[in-house]
KEZA-625378 format. One record per atom (N, C-alpha, C): atom name; x, z, y; residue number from 1. Coordinates in nm, 4 decimals, decimal comma, always signed. Each point is the difference from the previous one (the first is absolute). Example, Ala and Ser with C-alpha at 12.3 -4.5 7.8 and 13.67 -1.06 7.14 Angstrom:
BEGIN
REC   a        c1        c3        c2    k
REC   N   +1,3190   +0,7800   -0,5690    1
REC  CA   -0,0890   +0,0000   +0,1190    1
REC   C   +0,0900   +0,0000   +0,1200    1
REC   N   -0,0350   -0,0720   +0,1050    2
REC  CA   +0,0820   +0,0060   +0,1190    2
REC   C   -0,0770   +0,0730   +0,1090    2
REM end
This chain:
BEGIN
REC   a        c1        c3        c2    k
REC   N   -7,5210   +2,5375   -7,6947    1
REC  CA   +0,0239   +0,1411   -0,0143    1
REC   C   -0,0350   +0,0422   -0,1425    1
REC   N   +0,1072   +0,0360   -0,0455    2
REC  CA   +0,0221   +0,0695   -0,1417    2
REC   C   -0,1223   +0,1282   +0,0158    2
REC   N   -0,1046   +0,0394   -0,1316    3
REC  CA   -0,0848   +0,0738   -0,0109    3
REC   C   +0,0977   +0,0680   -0,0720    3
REC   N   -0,0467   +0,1561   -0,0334    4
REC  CA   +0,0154   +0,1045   -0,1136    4
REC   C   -0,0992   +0,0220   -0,0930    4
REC   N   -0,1160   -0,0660   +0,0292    5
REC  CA   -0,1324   +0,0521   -0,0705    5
REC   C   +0,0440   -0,1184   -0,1546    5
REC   N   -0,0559   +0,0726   -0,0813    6
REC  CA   +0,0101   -0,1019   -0,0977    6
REC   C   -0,1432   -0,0402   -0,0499    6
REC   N   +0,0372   -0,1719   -0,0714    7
REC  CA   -0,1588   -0,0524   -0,0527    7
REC   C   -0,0119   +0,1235   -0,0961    7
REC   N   -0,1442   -0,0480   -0,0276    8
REC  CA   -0,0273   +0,0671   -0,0786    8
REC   C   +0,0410   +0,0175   -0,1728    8
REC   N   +0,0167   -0,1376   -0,0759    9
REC  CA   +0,0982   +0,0017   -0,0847    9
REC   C   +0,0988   +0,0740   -0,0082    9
REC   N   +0,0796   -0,0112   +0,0965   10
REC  CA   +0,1439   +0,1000   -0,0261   10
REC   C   -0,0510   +0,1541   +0,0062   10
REC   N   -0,0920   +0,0404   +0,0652   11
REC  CA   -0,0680   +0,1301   +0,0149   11
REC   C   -0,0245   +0,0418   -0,1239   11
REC   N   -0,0824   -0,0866   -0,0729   12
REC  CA   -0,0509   +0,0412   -0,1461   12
REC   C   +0,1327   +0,0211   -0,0425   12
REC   N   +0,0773   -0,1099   -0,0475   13
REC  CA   +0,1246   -0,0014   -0,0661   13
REC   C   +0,1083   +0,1062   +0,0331   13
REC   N   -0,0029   +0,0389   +0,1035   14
REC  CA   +0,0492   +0,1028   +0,0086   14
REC   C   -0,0053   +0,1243   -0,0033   14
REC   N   -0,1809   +0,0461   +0,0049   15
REC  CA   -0,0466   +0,0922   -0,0832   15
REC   C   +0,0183   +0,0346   -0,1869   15
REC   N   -0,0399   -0,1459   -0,0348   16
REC  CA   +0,0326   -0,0174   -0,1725   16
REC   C   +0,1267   +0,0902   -0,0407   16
REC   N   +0,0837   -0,0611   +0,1307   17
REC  CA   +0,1696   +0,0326   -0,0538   17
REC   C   +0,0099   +0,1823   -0,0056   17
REC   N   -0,0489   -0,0044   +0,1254   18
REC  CA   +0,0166   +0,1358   +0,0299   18
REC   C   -0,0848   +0,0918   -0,1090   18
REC   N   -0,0847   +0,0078   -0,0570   19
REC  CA   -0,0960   +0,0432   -0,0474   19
REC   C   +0,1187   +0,0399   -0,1820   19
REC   N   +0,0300   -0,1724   -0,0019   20
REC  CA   +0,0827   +0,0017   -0,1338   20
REC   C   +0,0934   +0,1065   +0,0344   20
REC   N   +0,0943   +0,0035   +0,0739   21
REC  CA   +0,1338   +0,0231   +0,0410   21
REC   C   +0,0000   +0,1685   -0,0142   21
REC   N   -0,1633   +0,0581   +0,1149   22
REC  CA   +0,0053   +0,0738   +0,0080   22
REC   C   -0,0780   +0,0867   -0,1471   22
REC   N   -0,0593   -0,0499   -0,0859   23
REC  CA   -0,0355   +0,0971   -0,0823   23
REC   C   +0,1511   +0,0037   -0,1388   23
REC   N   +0,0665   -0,0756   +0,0175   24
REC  CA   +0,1423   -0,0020   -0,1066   24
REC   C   +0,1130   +0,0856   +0,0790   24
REC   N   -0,0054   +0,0488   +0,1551   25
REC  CA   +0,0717   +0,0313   +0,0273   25
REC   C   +0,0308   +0,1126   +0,0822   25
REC   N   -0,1244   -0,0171   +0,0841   26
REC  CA   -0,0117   +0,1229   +0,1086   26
REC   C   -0,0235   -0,0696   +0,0953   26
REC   N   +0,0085   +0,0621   +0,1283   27
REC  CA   +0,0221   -0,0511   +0,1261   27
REC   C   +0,1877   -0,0737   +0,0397   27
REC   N   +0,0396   +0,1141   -0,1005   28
REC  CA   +0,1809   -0,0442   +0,0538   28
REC   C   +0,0061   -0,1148   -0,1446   28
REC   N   +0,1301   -0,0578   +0,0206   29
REC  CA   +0,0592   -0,0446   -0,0851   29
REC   C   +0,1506   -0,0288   +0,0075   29
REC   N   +0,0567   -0,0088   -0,1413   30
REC  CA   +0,1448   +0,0218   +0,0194   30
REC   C   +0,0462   -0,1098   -0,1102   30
REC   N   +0,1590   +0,0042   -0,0005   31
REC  CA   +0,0882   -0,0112   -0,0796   31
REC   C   -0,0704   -0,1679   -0,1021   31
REC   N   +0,0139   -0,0221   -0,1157   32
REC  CA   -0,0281   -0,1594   -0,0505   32
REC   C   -0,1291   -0,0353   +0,0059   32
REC   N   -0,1135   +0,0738   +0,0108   33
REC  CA   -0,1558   -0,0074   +0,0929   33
REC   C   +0,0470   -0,0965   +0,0987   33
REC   N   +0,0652   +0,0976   +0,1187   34
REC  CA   +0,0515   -0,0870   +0,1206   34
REC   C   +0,0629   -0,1098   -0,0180   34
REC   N   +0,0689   -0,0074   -0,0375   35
REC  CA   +0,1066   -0,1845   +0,0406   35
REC   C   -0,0981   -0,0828   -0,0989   35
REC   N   -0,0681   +0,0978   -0,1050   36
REC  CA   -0,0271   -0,1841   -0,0683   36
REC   C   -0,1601   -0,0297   +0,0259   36
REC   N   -0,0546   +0,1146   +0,1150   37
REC  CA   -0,1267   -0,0242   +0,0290   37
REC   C   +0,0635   -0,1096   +0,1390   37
REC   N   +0,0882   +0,0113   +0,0350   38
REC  CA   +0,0510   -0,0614   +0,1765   38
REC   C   +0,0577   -0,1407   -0,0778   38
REC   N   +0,0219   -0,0504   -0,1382   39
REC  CA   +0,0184   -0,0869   -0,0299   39
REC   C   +0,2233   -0,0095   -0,0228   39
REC   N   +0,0475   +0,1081   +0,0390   40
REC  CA   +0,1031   -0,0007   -0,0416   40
REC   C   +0,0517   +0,0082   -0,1880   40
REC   N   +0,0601   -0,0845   -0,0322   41
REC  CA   +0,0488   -0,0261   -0,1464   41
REC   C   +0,0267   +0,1023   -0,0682   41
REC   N   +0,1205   +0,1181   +0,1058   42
REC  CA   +0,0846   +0,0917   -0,0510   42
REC   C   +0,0084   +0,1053   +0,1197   42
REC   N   +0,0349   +0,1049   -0,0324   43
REC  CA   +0,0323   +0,1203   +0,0748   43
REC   C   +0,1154   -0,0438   +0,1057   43
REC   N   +0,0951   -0,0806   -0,0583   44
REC  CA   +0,0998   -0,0630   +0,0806   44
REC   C   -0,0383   -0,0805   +0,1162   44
REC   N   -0,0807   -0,0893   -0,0350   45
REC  CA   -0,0783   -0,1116   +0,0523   45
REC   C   -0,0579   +0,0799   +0,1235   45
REC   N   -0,0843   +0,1087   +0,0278   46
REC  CA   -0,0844   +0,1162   +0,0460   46
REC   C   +0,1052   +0,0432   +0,1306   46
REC   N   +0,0783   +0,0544   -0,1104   47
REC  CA   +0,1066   +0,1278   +0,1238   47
REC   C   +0,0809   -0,1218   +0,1160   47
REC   N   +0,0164   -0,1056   -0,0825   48
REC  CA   +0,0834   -0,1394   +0,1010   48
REC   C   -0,1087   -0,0339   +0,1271   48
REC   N   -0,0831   -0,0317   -0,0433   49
REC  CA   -0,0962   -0,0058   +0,1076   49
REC   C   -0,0254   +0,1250   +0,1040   49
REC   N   -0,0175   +0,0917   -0,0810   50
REC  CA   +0,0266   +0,0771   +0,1017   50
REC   C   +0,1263   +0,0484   +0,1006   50
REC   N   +0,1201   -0,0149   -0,0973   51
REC  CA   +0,0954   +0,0018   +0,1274   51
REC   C   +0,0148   -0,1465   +0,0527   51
REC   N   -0,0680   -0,0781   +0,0124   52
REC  CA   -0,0212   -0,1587   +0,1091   52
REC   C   -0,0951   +0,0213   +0,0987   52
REC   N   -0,0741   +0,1214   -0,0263   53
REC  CA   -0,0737   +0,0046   +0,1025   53
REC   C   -0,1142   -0,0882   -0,0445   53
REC   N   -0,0384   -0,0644   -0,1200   54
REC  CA   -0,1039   -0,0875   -0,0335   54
REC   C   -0,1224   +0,0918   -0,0458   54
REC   N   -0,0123   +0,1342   -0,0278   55
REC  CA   -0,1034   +0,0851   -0,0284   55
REC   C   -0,1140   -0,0499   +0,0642   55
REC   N   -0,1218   -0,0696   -0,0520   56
REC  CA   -0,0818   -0,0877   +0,0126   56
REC   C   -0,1506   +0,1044   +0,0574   56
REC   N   +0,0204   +0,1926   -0,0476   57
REC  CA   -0,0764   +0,0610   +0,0194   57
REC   C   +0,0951   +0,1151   +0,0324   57
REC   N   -0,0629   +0,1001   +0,0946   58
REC  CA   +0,0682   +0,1185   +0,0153   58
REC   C   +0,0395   +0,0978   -0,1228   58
REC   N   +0,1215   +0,0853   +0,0569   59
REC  CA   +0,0391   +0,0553   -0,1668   59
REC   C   -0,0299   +0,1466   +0,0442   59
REC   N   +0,0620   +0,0998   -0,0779   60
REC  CA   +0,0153   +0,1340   +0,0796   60
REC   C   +0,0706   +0,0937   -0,1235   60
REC   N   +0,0195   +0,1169   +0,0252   61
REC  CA   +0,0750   +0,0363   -0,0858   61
REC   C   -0,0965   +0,1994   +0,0260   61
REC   N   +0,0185   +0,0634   -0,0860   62
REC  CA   -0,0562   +0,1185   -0,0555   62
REC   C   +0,0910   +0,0707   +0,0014   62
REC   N   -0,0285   +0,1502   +0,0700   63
REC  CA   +0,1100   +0,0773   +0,0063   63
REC   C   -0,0183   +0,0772   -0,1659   63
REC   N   +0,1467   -0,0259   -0,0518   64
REC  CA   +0,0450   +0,1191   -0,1168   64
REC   C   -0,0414   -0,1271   -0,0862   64
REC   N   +0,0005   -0,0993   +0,0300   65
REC  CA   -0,0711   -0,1170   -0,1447   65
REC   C   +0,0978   -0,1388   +0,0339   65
REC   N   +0,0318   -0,0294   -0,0676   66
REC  CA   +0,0960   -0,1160   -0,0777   66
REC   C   -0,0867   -0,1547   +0,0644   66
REC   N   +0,0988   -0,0968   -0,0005   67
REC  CA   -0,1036   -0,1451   +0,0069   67
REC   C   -0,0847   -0,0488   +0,1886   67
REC   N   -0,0530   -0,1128   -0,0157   68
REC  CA   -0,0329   -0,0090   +0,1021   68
REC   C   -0,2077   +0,0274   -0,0619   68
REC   N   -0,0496   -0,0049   +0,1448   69
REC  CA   -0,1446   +0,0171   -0,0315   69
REC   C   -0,1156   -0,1114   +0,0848   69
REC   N   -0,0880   -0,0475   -0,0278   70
REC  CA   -0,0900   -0,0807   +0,0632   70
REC   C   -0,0950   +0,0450   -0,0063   70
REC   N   -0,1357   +0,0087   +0,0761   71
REC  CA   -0,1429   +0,0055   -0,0103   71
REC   C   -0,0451   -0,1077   -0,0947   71
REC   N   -0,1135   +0,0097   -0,1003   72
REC  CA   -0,0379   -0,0911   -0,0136   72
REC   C   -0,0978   -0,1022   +0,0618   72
REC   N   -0,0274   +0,0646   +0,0755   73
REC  CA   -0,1512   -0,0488   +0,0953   73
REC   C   +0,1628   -0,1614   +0,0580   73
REC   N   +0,1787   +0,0249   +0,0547   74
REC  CA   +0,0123   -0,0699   +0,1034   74
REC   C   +0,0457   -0,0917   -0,1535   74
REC   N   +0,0326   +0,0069   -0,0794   75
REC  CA   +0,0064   -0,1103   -0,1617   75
REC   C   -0,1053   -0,0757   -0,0579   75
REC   N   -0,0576   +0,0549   +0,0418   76
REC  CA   -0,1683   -0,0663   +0,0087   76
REC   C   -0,0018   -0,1455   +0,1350   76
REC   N   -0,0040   +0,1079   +0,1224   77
REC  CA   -0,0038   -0,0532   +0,0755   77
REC   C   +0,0815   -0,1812   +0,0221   77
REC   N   +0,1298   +0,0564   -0,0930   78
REC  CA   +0,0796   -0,0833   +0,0418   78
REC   C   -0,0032   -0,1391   -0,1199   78
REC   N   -0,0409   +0,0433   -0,1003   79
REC  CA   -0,0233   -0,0844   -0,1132   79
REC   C   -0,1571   -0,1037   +0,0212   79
REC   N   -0,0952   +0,0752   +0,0571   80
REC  CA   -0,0870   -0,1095   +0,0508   80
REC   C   +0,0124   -0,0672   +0,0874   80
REC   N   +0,0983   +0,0181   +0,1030   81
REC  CA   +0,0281   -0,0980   +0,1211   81
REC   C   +0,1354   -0,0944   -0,0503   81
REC   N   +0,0289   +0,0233   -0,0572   82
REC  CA   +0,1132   -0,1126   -0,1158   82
REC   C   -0,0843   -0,0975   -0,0860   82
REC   N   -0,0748   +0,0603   -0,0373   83
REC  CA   -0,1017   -0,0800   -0,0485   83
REC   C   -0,0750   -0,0826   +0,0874   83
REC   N   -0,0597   +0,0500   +0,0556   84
REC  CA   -0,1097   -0,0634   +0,1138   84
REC   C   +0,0699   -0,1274   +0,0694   84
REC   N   +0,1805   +0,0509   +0,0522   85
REC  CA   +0,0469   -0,0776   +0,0797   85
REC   C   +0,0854   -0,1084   -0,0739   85
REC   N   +0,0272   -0,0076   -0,1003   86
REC  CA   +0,1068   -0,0686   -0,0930   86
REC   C   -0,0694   -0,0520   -0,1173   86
REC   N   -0,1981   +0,0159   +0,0229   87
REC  CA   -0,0425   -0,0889   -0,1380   87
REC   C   +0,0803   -0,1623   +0,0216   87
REC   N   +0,0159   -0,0996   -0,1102   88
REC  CA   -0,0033   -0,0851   +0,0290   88
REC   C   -0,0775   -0,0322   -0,0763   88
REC   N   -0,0599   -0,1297   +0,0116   89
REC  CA   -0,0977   -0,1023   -0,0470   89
REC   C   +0,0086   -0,0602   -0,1279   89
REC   N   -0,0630   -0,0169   -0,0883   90
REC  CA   +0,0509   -0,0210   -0,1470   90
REC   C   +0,0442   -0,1230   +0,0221   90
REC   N   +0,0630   -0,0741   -0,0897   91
REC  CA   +0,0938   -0,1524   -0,0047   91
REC   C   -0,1230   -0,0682   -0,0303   91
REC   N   -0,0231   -0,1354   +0,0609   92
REC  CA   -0,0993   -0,1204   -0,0692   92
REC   C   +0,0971   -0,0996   -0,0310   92
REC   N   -0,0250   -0,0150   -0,1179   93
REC  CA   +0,0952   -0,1259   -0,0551   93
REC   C   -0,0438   -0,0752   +0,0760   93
REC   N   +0,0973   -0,0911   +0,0114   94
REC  CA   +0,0065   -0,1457   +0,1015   94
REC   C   -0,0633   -0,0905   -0,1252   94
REC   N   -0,1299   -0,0703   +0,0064   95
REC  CA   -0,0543   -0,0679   -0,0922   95
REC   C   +0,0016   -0,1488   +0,0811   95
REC   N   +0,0964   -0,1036   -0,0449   96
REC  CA   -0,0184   -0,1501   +0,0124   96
REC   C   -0,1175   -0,0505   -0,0373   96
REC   N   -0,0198   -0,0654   +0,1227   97
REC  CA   -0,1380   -0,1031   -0,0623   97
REC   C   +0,0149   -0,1394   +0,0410   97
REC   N   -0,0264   -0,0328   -0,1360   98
REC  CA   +0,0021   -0,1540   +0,0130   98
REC   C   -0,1487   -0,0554   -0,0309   98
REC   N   -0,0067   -0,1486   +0,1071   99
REC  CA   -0,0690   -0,0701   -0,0481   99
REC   C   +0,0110   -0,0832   -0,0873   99
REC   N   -0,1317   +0,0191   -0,0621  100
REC  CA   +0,0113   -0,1538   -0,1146  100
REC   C   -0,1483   -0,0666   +0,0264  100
REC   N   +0,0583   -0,1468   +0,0271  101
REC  CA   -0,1120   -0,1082   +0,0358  101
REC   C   -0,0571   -0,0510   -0,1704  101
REC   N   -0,1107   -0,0179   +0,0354  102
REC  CA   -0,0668   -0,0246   -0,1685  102
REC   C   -0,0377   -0,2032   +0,0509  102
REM end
């Protein structure tokens, strides 16, 4: 059974984020903030995903205001559990060993 609680690592880390996110931005965030904090390349890249239905965090939209909108608390959220869940392990070179008889 899948938990929701997170270790504590991702907790911190996702405070850090939030903390960053939220003093550069507000609570909301919009427009190239958004896609290139969510890791999208381009605005293009962004709006495609979203009409695929791949929107990785909830969006929302502002009455009388342009663009889509996110919390930062769920960009946060979602950037430490990408992390947490998709570290991989650094590479160890494959080191040959040979013997040598004296």
């Amino acid at each position: 059974m899948e938990s929701n609680r997170m270790m504590p690592a991702e907790a911190d880390l996702e405070r850090e984020i939030y903390t960053s996110l939220f003093e550069a931005y507000g609570p909301v965030v919009t427009g190239k903030a958004l896609w290139s904090a969510l890791g999208y390349i381009s605005d293009d890249a962004f709006r495609m995903s979203i009409s695929r239905g791949e929107m990785p965090i909830p969006l929302f939209g502002i009455e009388k205001r342009r663009g889509r909108y996110a919390l930062v608390k769920e960009v946060a959220r979602f950037l430490a559990q990408q992390r947490t869940q998709n570290l991989e392990s650094p590479k160890r070179e494959e080191v040959n060993y040979v013997t040598v008889e004296r």
